[in-house]
OpenMM code with the backbone's topology and positions (N, CA, C; nanometers):
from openmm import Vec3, app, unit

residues = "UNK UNK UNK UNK UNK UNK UNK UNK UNK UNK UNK UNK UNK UNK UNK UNK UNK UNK UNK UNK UNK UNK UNK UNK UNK UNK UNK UNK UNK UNK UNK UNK UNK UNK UNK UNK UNK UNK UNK UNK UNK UNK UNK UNK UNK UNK UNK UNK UNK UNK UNK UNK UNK UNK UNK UNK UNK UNK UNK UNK UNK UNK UNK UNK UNK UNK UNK UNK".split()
positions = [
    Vec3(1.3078, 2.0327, 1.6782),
    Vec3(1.2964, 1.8906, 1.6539),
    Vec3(1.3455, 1.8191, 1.7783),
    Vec3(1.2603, 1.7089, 1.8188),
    Vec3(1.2776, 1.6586, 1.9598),
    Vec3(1.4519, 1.5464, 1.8893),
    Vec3(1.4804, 1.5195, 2.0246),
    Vec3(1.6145, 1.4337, 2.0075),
    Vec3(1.5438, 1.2653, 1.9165),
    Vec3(1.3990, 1.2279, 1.9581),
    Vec3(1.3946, 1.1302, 1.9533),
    Vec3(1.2864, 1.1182, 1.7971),
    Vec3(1.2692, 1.2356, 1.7054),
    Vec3(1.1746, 1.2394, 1.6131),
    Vec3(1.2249, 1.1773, 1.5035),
    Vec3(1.2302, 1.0663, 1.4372),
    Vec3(1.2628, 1.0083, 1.3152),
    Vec3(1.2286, 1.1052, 1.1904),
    Vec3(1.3042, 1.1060, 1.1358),
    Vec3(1.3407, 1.1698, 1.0206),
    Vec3(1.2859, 1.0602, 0.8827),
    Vec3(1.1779, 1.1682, 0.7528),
    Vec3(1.2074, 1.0437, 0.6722),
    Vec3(1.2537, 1.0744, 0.5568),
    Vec3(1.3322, 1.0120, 0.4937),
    Vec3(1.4353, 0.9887, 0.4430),
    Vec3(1.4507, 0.9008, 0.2728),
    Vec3(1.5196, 0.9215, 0.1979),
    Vec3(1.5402, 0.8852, 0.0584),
    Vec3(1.6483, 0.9078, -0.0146),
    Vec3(1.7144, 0.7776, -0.0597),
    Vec3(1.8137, 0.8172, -0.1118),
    Vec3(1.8270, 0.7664, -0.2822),
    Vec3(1.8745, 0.9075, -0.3062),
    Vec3(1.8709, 0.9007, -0.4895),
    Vec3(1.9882, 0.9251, -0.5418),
    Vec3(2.0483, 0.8935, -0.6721),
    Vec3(2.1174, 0.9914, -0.7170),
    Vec3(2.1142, 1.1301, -0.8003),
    Vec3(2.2202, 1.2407, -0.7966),
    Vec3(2.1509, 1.3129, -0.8382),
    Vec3(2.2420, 1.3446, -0.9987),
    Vec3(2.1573, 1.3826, -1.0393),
    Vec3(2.2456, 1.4225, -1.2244),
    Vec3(2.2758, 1.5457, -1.2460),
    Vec3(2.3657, 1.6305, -1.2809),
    Vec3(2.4226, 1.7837, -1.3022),
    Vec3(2.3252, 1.8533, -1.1717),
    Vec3(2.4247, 1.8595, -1.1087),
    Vec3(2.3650, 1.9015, -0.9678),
    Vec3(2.3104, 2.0415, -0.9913),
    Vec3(2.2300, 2.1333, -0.9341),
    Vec3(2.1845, 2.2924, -0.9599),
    Vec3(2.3222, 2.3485, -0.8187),
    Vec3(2.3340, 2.3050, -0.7902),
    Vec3(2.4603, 2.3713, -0.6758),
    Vec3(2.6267, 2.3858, -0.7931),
    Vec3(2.6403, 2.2919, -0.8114),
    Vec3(2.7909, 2.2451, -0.8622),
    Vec3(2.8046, 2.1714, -0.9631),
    Vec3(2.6990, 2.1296, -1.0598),
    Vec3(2.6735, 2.1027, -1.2198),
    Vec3(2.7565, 1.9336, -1.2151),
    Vec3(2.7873, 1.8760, -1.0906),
    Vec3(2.8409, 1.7864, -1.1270),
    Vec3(2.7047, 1.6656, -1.0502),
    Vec3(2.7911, 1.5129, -1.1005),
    Vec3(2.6723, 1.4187, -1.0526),
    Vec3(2.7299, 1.3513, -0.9225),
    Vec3(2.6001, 1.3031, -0.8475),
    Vec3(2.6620, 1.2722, -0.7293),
    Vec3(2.5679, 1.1162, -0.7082),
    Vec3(2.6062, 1.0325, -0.6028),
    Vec3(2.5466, 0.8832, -0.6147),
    Vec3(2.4895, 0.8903, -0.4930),
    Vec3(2.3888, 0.8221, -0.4534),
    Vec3(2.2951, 0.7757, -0.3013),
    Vec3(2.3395, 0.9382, -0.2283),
    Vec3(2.2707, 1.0425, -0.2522),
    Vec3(2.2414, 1.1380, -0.1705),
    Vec3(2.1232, 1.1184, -0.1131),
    Vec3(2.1204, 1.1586, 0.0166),
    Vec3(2.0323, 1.1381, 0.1164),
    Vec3(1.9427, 1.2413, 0.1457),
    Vec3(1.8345, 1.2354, 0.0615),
    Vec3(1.7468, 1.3417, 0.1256),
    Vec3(1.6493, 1.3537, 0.2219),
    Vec3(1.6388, 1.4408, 0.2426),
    Vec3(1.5312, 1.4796, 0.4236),
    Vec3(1.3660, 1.5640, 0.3513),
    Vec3(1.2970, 1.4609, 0.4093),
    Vec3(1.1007, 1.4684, 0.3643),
    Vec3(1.1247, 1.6499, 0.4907),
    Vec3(1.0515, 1.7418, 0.3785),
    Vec3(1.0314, 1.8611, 0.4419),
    Vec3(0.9222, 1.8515, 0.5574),
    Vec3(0.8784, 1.9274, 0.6348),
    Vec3(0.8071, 1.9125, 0.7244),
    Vec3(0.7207, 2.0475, 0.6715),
    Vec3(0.5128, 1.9951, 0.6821),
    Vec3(0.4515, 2.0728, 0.6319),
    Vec3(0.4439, 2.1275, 0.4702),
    Vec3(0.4173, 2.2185, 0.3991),
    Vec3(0.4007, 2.2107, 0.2785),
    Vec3(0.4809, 2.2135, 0.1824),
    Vec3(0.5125, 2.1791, 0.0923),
    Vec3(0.6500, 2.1772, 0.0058),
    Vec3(0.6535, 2.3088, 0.0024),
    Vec3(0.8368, 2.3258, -0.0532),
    Vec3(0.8475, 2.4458, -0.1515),
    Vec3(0.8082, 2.4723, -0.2710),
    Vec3(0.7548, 2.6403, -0.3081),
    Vec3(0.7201, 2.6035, -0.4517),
    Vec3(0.7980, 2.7458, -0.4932),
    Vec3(0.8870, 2.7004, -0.6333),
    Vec3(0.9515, 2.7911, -0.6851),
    Vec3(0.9272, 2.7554, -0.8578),
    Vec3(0.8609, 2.8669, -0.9008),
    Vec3(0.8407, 2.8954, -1.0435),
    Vec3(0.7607, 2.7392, -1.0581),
    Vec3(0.6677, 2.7605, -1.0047),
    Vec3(0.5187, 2.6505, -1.0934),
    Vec3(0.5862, 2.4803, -1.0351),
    Vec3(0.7100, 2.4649, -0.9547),
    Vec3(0.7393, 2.3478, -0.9595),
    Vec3(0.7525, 2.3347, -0.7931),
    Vec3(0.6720, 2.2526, -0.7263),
    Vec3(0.6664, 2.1604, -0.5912),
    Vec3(0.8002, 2.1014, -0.5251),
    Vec3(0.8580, 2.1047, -0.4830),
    Vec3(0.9811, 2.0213, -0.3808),
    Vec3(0.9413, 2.0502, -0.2315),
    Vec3(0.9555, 1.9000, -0.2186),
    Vec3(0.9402, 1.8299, -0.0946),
    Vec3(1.0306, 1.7485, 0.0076),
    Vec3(1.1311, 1.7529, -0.0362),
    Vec3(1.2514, 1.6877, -0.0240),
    Vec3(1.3508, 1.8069, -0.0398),
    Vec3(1.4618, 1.7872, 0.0691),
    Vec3(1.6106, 1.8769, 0.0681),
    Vec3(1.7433, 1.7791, 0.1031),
    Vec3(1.8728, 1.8165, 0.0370),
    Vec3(1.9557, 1.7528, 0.0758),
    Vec3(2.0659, 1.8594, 0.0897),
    Vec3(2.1920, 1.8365, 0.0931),
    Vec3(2.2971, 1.9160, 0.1126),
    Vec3(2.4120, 1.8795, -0.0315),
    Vec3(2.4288, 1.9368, -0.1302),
    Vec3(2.5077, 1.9339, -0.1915),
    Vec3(2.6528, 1.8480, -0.1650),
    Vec3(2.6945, 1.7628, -0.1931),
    Vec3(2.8096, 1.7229, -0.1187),
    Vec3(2.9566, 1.8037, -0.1338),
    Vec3(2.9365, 1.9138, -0.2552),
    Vec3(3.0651, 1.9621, -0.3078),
    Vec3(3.0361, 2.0929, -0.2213),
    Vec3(2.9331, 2.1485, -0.2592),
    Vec3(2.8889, 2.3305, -0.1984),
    Vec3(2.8799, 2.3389, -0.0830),
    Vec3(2.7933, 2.2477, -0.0160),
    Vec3(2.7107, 2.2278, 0.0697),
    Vec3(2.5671, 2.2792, 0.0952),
    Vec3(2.5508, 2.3490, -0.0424),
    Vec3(2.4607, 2.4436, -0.0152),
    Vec3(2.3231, 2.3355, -0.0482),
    Vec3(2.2187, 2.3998, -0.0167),
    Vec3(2.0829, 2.2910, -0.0439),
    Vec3(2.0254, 2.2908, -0.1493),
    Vec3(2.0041, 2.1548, -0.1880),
    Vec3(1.9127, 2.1016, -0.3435),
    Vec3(1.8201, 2.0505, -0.2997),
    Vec3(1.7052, 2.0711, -0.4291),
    Vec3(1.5441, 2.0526, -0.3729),
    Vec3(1.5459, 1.9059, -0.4449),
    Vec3(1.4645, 1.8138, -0.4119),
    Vec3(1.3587, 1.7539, -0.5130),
    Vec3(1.2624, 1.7448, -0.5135),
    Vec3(1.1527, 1.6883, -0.5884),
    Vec3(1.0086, 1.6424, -0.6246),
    Vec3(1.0117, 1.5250, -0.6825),
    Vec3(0.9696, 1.4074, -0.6101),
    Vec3(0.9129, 1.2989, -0.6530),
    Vec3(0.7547, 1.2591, -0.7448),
    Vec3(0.7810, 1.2260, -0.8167),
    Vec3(0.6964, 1.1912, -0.9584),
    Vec3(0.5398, 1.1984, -0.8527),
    Vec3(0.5584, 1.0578, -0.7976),
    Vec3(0.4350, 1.0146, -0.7025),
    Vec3(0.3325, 1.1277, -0.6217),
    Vec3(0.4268, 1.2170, -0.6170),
    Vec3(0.3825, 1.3646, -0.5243),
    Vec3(0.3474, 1.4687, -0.5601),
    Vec3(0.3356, 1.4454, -0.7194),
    Vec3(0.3006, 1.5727, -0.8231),
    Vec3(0.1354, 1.5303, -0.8579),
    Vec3(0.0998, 1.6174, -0.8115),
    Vec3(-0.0293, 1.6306, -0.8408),
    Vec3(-0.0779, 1.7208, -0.9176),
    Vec3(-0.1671, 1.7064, -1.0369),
    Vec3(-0.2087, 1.7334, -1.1707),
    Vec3(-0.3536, 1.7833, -1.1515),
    Vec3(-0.3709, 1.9055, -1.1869),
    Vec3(-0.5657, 1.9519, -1.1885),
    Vec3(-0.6150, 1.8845, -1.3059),
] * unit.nanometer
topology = app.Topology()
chain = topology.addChain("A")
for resn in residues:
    res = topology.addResidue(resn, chain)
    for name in ("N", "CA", "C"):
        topology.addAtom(name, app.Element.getBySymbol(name[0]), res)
């Protein structure tokens, strides 16, 4: 990633975290680059950093789910 590439960006809160089961407010997540992740039938496109673990949480935005 060049020094000068904008990052894009979203901030949500999150509810019973999958890292640390607790809730957290305006976490900042980072738009993946290229195709989402897909784990067990479900899309994420978005990563953030746990604020307690640090370890990484996915999301999927409603708008970005696409339906056959």
């Amino acid at each position: 990633m060049g020094t000068n590439e904008v990052l894009e960006t979203v901030k949500t809160d999150v509810f019973h975290c999958a890292r640390c089961e607790e809730d957290h407010m305006d976490v900042t997540f980072v738009k993946m680059k290229g195709h989402p992740v897909e784990i067990e039938g479900w899309k994420y496109g978005w990563w953030a950093l746990c604020p307690v673990t640090r370890d990484p949480i996915l999301l999927r935005k409603e708008e970005e789910i696409v339906t056959d």
